[in-house]
N, C-alpha and C positions, 0 to 999 in steps of 0.2 A: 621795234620790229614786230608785226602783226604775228609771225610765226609759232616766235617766242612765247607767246600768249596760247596758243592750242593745246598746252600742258600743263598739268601743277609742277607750284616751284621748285619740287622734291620729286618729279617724276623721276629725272636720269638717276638720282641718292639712290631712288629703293627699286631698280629693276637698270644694274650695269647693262641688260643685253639691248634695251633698248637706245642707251649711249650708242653702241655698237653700230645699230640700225640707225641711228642717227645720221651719225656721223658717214657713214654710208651713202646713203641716202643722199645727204647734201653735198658731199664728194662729186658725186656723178652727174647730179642738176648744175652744179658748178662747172663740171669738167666743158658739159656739153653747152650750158651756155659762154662760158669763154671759147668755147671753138665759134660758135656761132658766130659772137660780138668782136671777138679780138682774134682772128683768125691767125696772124703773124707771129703772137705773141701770149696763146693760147694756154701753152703751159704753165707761166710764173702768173696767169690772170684768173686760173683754176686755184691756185695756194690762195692767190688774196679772197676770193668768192667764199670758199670753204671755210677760210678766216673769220671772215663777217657773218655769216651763217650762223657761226658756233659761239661767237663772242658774248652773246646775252647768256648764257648759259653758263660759263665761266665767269663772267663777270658775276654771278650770284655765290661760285664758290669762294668768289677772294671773301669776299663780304663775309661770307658765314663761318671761315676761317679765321679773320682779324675777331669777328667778335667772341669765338672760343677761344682763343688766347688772350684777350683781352681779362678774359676770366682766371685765369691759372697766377697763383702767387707767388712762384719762381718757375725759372725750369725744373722740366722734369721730363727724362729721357720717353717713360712710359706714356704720359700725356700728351708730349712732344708728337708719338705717332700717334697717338689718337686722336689729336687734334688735325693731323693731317692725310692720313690714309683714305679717308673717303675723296679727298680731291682728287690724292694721285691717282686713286683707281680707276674715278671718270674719267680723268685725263688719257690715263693710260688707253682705257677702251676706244675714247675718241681716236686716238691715236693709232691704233687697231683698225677700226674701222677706216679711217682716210687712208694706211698703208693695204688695207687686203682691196678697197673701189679701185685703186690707183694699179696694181699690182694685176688683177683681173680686166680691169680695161684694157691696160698696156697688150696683156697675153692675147685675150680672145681679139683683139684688133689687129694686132699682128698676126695671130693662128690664121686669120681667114683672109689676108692677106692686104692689110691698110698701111701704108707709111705713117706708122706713128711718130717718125722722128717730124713730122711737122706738125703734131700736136702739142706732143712732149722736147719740143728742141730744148727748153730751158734747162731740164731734167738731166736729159741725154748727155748732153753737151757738158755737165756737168761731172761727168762720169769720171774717177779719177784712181786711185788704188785698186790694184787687181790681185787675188790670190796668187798661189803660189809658189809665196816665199815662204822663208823660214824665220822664227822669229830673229829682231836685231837692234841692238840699243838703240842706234841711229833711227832704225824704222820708227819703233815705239815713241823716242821722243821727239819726233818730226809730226807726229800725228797728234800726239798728246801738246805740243806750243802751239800748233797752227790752229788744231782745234777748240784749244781751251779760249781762244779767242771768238770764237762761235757762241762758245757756251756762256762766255761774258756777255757777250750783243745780248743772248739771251734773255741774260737777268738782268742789263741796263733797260731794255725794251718794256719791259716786262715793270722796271720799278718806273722809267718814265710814261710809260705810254698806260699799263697797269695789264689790262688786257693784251697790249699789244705783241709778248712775246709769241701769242700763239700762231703767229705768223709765221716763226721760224720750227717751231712743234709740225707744223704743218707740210712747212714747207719739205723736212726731213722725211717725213712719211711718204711726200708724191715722189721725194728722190728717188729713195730706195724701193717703192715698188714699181716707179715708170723701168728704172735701172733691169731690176729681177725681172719683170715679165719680159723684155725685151733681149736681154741675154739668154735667157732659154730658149725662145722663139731663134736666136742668130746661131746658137749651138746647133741646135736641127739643123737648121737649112745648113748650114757650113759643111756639117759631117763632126766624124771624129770624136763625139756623145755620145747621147743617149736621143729617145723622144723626147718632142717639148715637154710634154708633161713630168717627164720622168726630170729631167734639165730643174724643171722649176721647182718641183718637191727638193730636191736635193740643194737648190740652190737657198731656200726659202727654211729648210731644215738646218740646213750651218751658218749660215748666216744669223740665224734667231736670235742667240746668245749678245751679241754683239749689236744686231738693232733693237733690241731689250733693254741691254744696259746702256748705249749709248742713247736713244730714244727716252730712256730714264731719267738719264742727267739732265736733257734739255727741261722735259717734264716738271723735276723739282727745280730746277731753273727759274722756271717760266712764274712755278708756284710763290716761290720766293720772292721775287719780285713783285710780282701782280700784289700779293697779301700787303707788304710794304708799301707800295702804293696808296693802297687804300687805308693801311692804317694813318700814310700820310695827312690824306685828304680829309679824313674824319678828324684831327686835331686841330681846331682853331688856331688859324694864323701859325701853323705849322710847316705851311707848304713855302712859303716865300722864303723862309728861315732855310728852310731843308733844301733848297735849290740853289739859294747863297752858297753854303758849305757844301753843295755837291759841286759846284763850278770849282772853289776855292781849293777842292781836292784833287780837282782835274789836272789844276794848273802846279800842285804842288806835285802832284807825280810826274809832270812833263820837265817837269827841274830835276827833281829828285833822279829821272830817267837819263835827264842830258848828262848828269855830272856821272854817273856810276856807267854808262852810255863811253864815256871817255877815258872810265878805269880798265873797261875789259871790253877794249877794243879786241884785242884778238881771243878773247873768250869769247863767243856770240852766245852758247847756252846757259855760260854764269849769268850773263846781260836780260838774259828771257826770264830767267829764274825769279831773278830778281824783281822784274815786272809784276810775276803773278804775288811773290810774297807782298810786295810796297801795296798793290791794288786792293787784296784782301785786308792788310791793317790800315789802311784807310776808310774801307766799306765799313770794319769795327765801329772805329770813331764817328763815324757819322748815326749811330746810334743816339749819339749821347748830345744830339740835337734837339731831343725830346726831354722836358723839365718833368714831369712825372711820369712814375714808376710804370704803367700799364701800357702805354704807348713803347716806352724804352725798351717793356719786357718783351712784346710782338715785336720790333724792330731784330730783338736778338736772337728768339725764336727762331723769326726766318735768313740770319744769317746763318747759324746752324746747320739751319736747313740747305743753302748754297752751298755752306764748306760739304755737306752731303753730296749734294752734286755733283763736287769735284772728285771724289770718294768714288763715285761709282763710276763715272769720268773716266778716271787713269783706269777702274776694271775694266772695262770698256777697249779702251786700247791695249792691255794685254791681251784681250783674247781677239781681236781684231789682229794684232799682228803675229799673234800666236796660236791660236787656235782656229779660226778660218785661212793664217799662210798655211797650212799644214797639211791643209784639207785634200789629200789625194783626188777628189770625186770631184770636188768643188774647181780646185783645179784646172782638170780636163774640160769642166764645163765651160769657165772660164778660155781656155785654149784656145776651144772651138767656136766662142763666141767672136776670137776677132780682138 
Protein backbone atom coordinates (compact mmCIF):
# COMPACT_ATOMS: atom_id res chain seq x y z
CA UNK A 1 0.00 0.00 0.00
CA UNK A 2 1.66 3.37 -1.30
CA UNK A 3 0.18 5.10 1.93
CA UNK A 4 1.95 3.02 4.21
CA UNK A 5 5.13 4.32 2.85
CA UNK A 6 4.68 8.40 3.58
CA UNK A 7 5.95 7.61 7.21
CA UNK A 8 8.91 6.03 9.19
CA UNK A 9 8.34 2.56 10.36
CA UNK A 10 8.42 4.02 13.89
CA UNK A 11 6.41 7.13 13.30
CA UNK A 12 2.93 5.96 15.09
CA UNK A 13 5.81 4.18 18.26
CA UNK A 14 7.23 7.79 19.08
CA UNK A 15 4.17 10.25 18.58
CA UNK A 16 0.68 8.20 19.95
CA UNK A 17 -1.26 11.40 18.89
CA UNK A 18 -0.55 11.01 15.44
CA UNK A 19 -2.00 7.25 15.61
CA UNK A 20 -4.94 9.15 16.85
CA UNK A 21 -4.96 11.38 13.71
CA UNK A 22 -4.58 8.50 11.79
CA UNK A 23 -6.74 6.59 12.40
CA UNK A 24 -9.12 9.46 12.16
CA UNK A 25 -8.44 10.46 9.23
CA UNK A 26 -8.84 7.18 7.39
CA UNK A 27 -12.24 6.68 9.49
CA UNK A 28 -13.72 9.33 7.54
CA UNK A 29 -12.16 8.89 3.82
CA UNK A 30 -13.42 5.39 4.52
CA UNK A 31 -16.70 6.41 5.93
CA UNK A 32 -17.44 8.67 2.85
CA UNK A 33 -15.96 6.56 0.24
CA UNK A 34 -18.19 3.59 1.22
CA UNK A 35 -21.14 5.85 1.11
CA UNK A 36 -20.22 6.80 -2.24
CA UNK A 37 -19.38 3.07 -3.72
CA UNK A 38 -21.72 0.97 -1.53
CA UNK A 39 -24.39 3.17 -0.75
CA UNK A 40 -26.79 0.26 0.62
CA UNK A 41 -24.34 -1.17 2.59
CA UNK A 42 -22.35 1.70 3.59
CA UNK A 43 -21.82 1.17 7.10
CA UNK A 44 -20.27 -2.63 7.50
CA UNK A 45 -18.07 -1.31 3.96
CA UNK A 46 -16.78 1.74 6.23
CA UNK A 47 -15.32 -1.13 9.04
CA UNK A 48 -13.77 -3.10 6.17
CA UNK A 49 -12.07 0.32 4.35
CA UNK A 50 -10.76 1.49 7.90
CA UNK A 51 -9.57 -2.14 8.25
CA UNK A 52 -7.30 -2.22 5.24
CA UNK A 53 -6.12 1.37 5.68
CA UNK A 54 -4.53 0.50 9.09
CA UNK A 55 -3.50 -3.07 8.48
CA UNK A 56 0.31 -2.21 7.26
CA UNK A 57 0.75 -0.65 10.32
CA UNK A 58 -0.20 -3.29 12.51
CA UNK A 59 1.00 -5.75 10.68
CA UNK A 60 4.77 -4.15 11.61
CA UNK A 61 3.73 -4.22 15.40
CA UNK A 62 3.09 -8.09 15.42
CA UNK A 63 6.43 -8.53 13.79
CA UNK A 64 8.23 -6.25 16.35
CA UNK A 65 6.44 -7.94 19.04
CA UNK A 66 7.31 -11.93 18.16
CA UNK A 67 10.91 -10.65 17.71
CA UNK A 68 11.05 -9.03 21.47
CA UNK A 69 9.90 -12.20 22.91
CA UNK A 70 11.63 -14.24 20.89
CA UNK A 71 14.44 -12.73 22.99
CA UNK A 72 13.37 -13.15 26.67
CA UNK A 73 14.55 -16.49 28.41
CA UNK A 74 11.48 -17.38 30.36
CA UNK A 75 8.54 -15.59 31.31
CA UNK A 76 8.52 -12.70 33.14
CA UNK A 77 5.55 -10.71 34.28
CA UNK A 78 7.59 -7.37 34.13
CA UNK A 79 9.02 -8.04 30.44
CA UNK A 80 5.78 -9.59 29.54
CA UNK A 81 4.39 -5.65 29.65
CA UNK A 82 7.17 -4.32 28.24
CA UNK A 83 7.27 -6.38 25.52
CA UNK A 84 3.81 -5.40 24.85
CA UNK A 85 2.57 -1.96 25.99
CA UNK A 86 3.70 -0.01 23.10
CA UNK A 87 1.32 -2.09 20.79
CA UNK A 88 -1.60 -1.92 23.03
CA UNK A 89 -1.13 1.80 23.28
CA UNK A 90 -1.18 2.13 19.41
CA UNK A 91 -3.88 -0.09 19.22
CA UNK A 92 -5.55 1.54 21.75
CA UNK A 93 -5.20 5.18 20.16
CA UNK A 94 -6.33 3.74 16.84
CA UNK A 95 -9.16 2.56 18.43
CA UNK A 96 -9.85 6.15 19.94
CA UNK A 97 -9.61 7.64 16.91
CA UNK A 98 -12.06 5.39 14.64
CA UNK A 99 -14.61 5.64 17.84
CA UNK A 100 -14.35 9.62 18.37
CA UNK A 101 -14.66 10.01 13.47
CA UNK A 102 -17.48 7.58 13.93
CA UNK A 103 -19.05 9.17 16.97
CA UNK A 104 -18.66 12.84 15.46
CA UNK A 105 -19.94 11.96 12.11
CA UNK A 106 -22.86 10.14 13.49
CA UNK A 107 -23.81 13.59 15.84
CA UNK A 108 -23.03 16.40 13.45
CA UNK A 109 -25.00 14.37 10.65
CA UNK A 110 -27.85 13.86 12.51
CA UNK A 111 -27.45 17.53 14.54
CA UNK A 112 -28.26 19.14 11.02
CA UNK A 113 -30.58 17.08 10.12
CA UNK A 114 -29.37 13.69 7.63
CA UNK A 115 -30.94 10.07 8.03
CA UNK A 116 -27.96 8.55 9.23
CA UNK A 117 -29.70 5.37 9.81
CA UNK A 118 -28.92 4.76 6.04
CA UNK A 119 -25.42 5.19 6.28
CA UNK A 120 -25.04 3.51 9.46
CA UNK A 121 -27.94 0.79 9.02
CA UNK A 122 -25.28 -2.02 10.06
CA UNK A 123 -24.33 -0.12 13.27
CA UNK A 124 -27.85 0.95 14.25
CA UNK A 125 -29.55 -1.99 13.68
CA UNK A 126 -27.25 -3.56 15.69
CA UNK A 127 -28.10 -1.82 18.69
CA UNK A 128 -28.92 -4.07 21.53
CA UNK A 129 -28.57 -3.63 25.58
CA UNK A 130 -29.97 -0.54 27.08
CA UNK A 131 -29.34 1.21 30.45
CA UNK A 132 -31.28 1.17 33.25
CA UNK A 133 -31.19 -1.69 34.93
CA UNK A 134 -29.71 -2.87 37.89
CA UNK A 135 -27.04 -4.99 38.15
CA UNK A 136 -28.17 -9.16 37.79
CA UNK A 137 -26.32 -12.58 37.66
CA UNK A 138 -28.49 -13.58 34.71
CA UNK A 139 -27.63 -10.06 33.03
CA UNK A 140 -23.83 -10.38 33.74
CA UNK A 141 -23.57 -13.81 32.59
CA UNK A 142 -25.81 -13.51 29.38
CA UNK A 143 -23.30 -10.84 28.27
CA UNK A 144 -20.30 -12.31 29.49
CA UNK A 145 -21.04 -16.24 27.20
CA UNK A 146 -22.61 -14.43 24.31
CA UNK A 147 -19.77 -12.15 24.26
CA UNK A 148 -16.92 -14.04 25.14
CA UNK A 149 -17.64 -15.65 21.83
CA UNK A 150 -16.84 -12.29 20.15
CA UNK A 151 -13.92 -12.01 21.89
CA UNK A 152 -12.83 -15.60 20.58
CA UNK A 153 -13.58 -14.86 16.73
CA UNK A 154 -11.35 -12.17 17.85
CA UNK A 155 -8.25 -13.97 18.56
CA UNK A 156 -9.15 -16.99 16.10
CA UNK A 157 -9.15 -14.17 13.32
CA UNK A 158 -6.46 -12.70 14.55
CA UNK A 159 -4.12 -16.08 14.85
CA UNK A 160 -5.64 -17.18 11.41
CA UNK A 161 -5.77 -14.30 9.39
CA UNK A 162 -2.72 -12.51 11.64
CA UNK A 163 -3.83 -9.04 10.94
CA UNK A 164 -7.16 -9.86 10.37
CA UNK A 165 -8.78 -9.39 13.88
CA UNK A 166 -8.64 -5.78 13.36
CA UNK A 167 -11.65 -5.98 11.79
CA UNK A 168 -13.56 -6.69 14.60
CA UNK A 169 -11.31 -3.82 16.87
CA UNK A 170 -12.85 -1.81 14.21
CA UNK A 171 -15.77 -2.85 13.76
CA UNK A 172 -16.67 -2.14 17.81
CA UNK A 173 -15.51 1.41 17.58
CA UNK A 174 -18.09 2.36 14.55
CA UNK A 175 -20.60 0.51 16.88
CA UNK A 176 -20.49 2.26 19.76
CA UNK A 177 -19.92 5.69 18.32
CA UNK A 178 -22.50 5.33 15.28
CA UNK A 179 -24.80 3.98 18.48
CA UNK A 180 -23.79 7.24 20.97
CA UNK A 181 -23.92 10.08 18.41
CA UNK A 182 -27.23 8.93 17.31
CA UNK A 183 -29.01 8.38 20.69
CA UNK A 184 -28.09 11.76 21.81
CA UNK A 185 -29.34 13.37 18.72
CA UNK A 186 -32.90 11.02 19.34
CA UNK A 187 -32.89 12.12 23.06
CA UNK A 188 -33.33 15.86 21.91
CA UNK A 189 -35.71 15.48 19.35
CA UNK A 190 -37.86 13.15 21.55
CA UNK A 191 -37.94 15.35 24.67
CA UNK A 192 -37.65 14.34 28.11
CA UNK A 193 -33.39 15.05 28.21
CA UNK A 194 -31.25 17.30 28.03
CA UNK A 195 -29.49 19.12 24.69
CA UNK A 196 -27.81 16.93 22.22
CA UNK A 197 -24.63 18.00 23.29
CA UNK A 198 -25.21 17.73 26.76
CA UNK A 199 -27.14 13.73 25.86
CA UNK A 200 -23.77 12.98 24.19
CA UNK A 201 -21.24 14.16 26.99
CA UNK A 202 -23.15 12.23 29.43
CA UNK A 203 -23.55 9.47 27.29
CA UNK A 204 -19.84 9.22 26.13
CA UNK A 205 -18.75 10.05 29.96
CA UNK A 206 -20.41 6.54 31.48
CA UNK A 207 -20.15 4.77 29.03
CA UNK A 208 -16.17 5.21 28.81
CA UNK A 209 -15.33 2.81 31.63
CA UNK A 210 -16.99 -0.05 29.87
CA UNK A 211 -15.87 0.80 26.20
CA UNK A 212 -12.19 0.99 27.69
CA UNK A 213 -12.39 -2.22 29.11
CA UNK A 214 -14.33 -4.05 26.86
CA UNK A 215 -12.49 -2.23 23.72
CA UNK A 216 -9.43 -3.49 25.70
CA UNK A 217 -10.16 -7.11 25.64
CA UNK A 218 -10.66 -7.13 21.96
CA UNK A 219 -7.36 -5.12 21.64
CA UNK A 220 -5.15 -7.78 23.64
CA UNK A 221 -7.18 -10.18 21.69
CA UNK A 222 -6.43 -9.09 18.47
CA UNK A 223 -2.68 -8.69 19.87
CA UNK A 224 -2.49 -12.07 20.79
CA UNK A 225 -3.36 -13.60 18.07
CA UNK A 226 -1.86 -11.47 15.41
CA UNK A 227 1.79 -11.90 17.42
CA UNK A 228 1.05 -15.90 17.14
CA UNK A 229 0.52 -15.76 13.85
CA UNK A 230 3.47 -14.54 12.84
CA UNK A 231 5.56 -16.29 15.26
CA UNK A 232 3.85 -19.13 13.30
CA UNK A 233 4.82 -18.24 9.96
CA UNK A 234 8.46 -17.17 10.76
CA UNK A 235 9.18 -20.99 11.94
CA UNK A 236 10.05 -23.29 9.19
CA UNK A 237 7.56 -25.73 8.15
CA UNK A 238 5.73 -24.68 11.24
CA UNK A 239 2.62 -23.72 9.82
CA UNK A 240 1.30 -26.93 8.07
CA UNK A 241 2.14 -28.78 11.43
CA UNK A 242 0.19 -25.89 13.47
CA UNK A 243 -2.95 -26.08 11.20
CA UNK A 244 -3.12 -30.01 11.48
CA UNK A 245 -3.27 -29.69 15.36
CA UNK A 246 -5.43 -26.74 15.17
CA UNK A 247 -8.12 -28.68 12.95
CA UNK A 248 -7.42 -31.76 15.26
CA UNK A 249 -8.50 -29.46 18.28
CA UNK A 250 -11.45 -28.32 16.62
CA UNK A 251 -12.78 -31.52 16.17
CA UNK A 252 -11.78 -32.72 19.57
CA UNK A 253 -13.76 -29.97 21.25
CA UNK A 254 -17.00 -30.62 19.10
CA UNK A 255 -16.79 -34.32 20.73
CA UNK A 256 -15.66 -33.38 23.89
CA UNK A 257 -18.74 -30.62 23.60
CA UNK A 258 -21.40 -33.33 22.22
CA UNK A 259 -20.77 -35.78 25.09
CA UNK A 260 -20.65 -33.20 28.31
CA UNK A 261 -23.64 -31.24 25.69
CA UNK A 262 -25.66 -34.42 26.80
CA UNK A 263 -24.63 -34.56 30.65
CA UNK A 264 -26.06 -31.11 31.38
CA UNK A 265 -28.76 -30.85 29.22
CA UNK A 266 -30.87 -29.05 31.60
CA UNK A 267 -27.88 -27.07 33.03
CA UNK A 268 -27.20 -24.81 29.71
CA UNK A 269 -24.66 -22.52 31.87
CA UNK A 270 -22.56 -25.56 33.45
CA UNK A 271 -22.53 -26.59 29.35
CA UNK A 272 -21.09 -22.89 28.33
CA UNK A 273 -18.69 -22.96 31.15
CA UNK A 274 -17.38 -25.70 30.21
CA UNK A 275 -16.79 -24.57 26.44
CA UNK A 276 -14.78 -21.72 27.54
CA UNK A 277 -12.59 -23.94 29.98
CA UNK A 278 -12.01 -27.21 27.20
CA UNK A 279 -11.34 -24.11 24.42
CA UNK A 280 -8.70 -22.49 26.55
CA UNK A 281 -6.78 -25.96 27.54
CA UNK A 282 -6.60 -26.83 24.16
CA UNK A 283 -5.32 -23.28 22.89
CA UNK A 284 -2.48 -24.36 25.89
CA UNK A 285 -1.57 -27.34 24.04
CA UNK A 286 -1.31 -26.24 20.88
CA UNK A 287 1.84 -24.35 22.12
CA UNK A 288 3.68 -27.36 22.40
CA UNK A 289 3.58 -27.71 18.41
CA UNK A 290 6.63 -25.83 18.30
CA UNK A 291 10.02 -28.21 19.01
CA UNK A 292 12.26 -25.39 20.37
CA UNK A 293 12.22 -23.24 23.11
CA UNK A 294 11.82 -19.55 21.54
CA UNK A 295 9.01 -20.11 19.38
CA UNK A 296 7.17 -22.28 22.25
CA UNK A 297 8.16 -19.34 24.77
CA UNK A 298 6.06 -16.43 22.26
CA UNK A 299 3.44 -19.03 21.78
CA UNK A 300 2.98 -18.80 25.72
CA UNK A 301 3.69 -15.35 25.96
CA UNK A 302 0.66 -14.47 24.09
CA UNK A 303 -1.50 -17.09 25.54
CA UNK A 304 -1.08 -15.22 28.65
CA UNK A 305 -1.68 -12.42 27.14
CA UNK A 306 -5.53 -13.81 25.72
CA UNK A 307 -6.12 -15.43 29.27
CA UNK A 308 -5.52 -11.25 30.07
CA UNK A 309 -8.23 -10.54 27.78
CA UNK A 310 -10.54 -12.61 29.39
CA UNK A 311 -9.49 -10.90 32.72
CA UNK A 312 -10.46 -7.55 31.60
CA UNK A 313 -13.36 -9.22 29.81
CA UNK A 314 -15.49 -10.28 32.59
CA UNK A 315 -14.35 -6.29 34.21
CA UNK A 316 -15.97 -5.21 31.52
CA UNK A 317 -19.25 -6.86 31.98
CA UNK A 318 -19.36 -5.88 35.54
CA UNK A 319 -19.44 -2.61 35.04
CA UNK A 320 -21.50 -2.63 31.87
CA UNK A 321 -24.25 -4.26 33.82
CA UNK A 322 -23.43 -2.53 36.93
CA UNK A 323 -22.21 0.64 36.60
CA UNK A 324 -23.61 2.02 33.32
CA UNK A 325 -27.41 -0.02 34.50
CA UNK A 326 -27.27 2.31 37.33
CA UNK A 327 -26.60 5.36 35.57
CA UNK A 328 -29.54 7.72 36.63
CA UNK A 329 -28.47 10.28 33.80
CA UNK A 330 -27.59 7.79 31.33
CA UNK A 331 -30.74 6.32 31.92
CA UNK A 332 -33.06 9.14 31.10
CA UNK A 333 -31.06 9.70 28.12
CA UNK A 334 -31.49 6.36 27.07
CA UNK A 335 -35.48 6.76 27.86
CA UNK A 336 -35.75 9.59 25.62
CA UNK A 337 -33.88 8.09 23.08
CA UNK A 338 -36.55 5.58 22.04
Amino acid sequence: MVLEHLFPDDWLERKHRYAFLLAFLYSLVAIVVARLLFGANSGIVSVVFTSLLLIPYIKKLFEKGRDSEMQEPEFNLKRFWANNKQAVRIYAVLFLGIYTAFTLYTFLLSYFGYPVVTIFREQLASEALRGGATFSSGIFLHILLNNWWVLLACFLLALIGGDGALFFVTWNASYWGSVFGFRAIEAAINGGAYGAVTNLAIILIVTFPHVLLEGGAYILAAISGGVISENVISKEGAVSKFVYWFLVSIVLFLIVRYVYGLVFTFIPLVARLFDVAIILLLLHFLGFVFDDGDHREVFHYNYYLFLLAIFVFVIGAIVETYVVGNSLLLGQVYLAAG
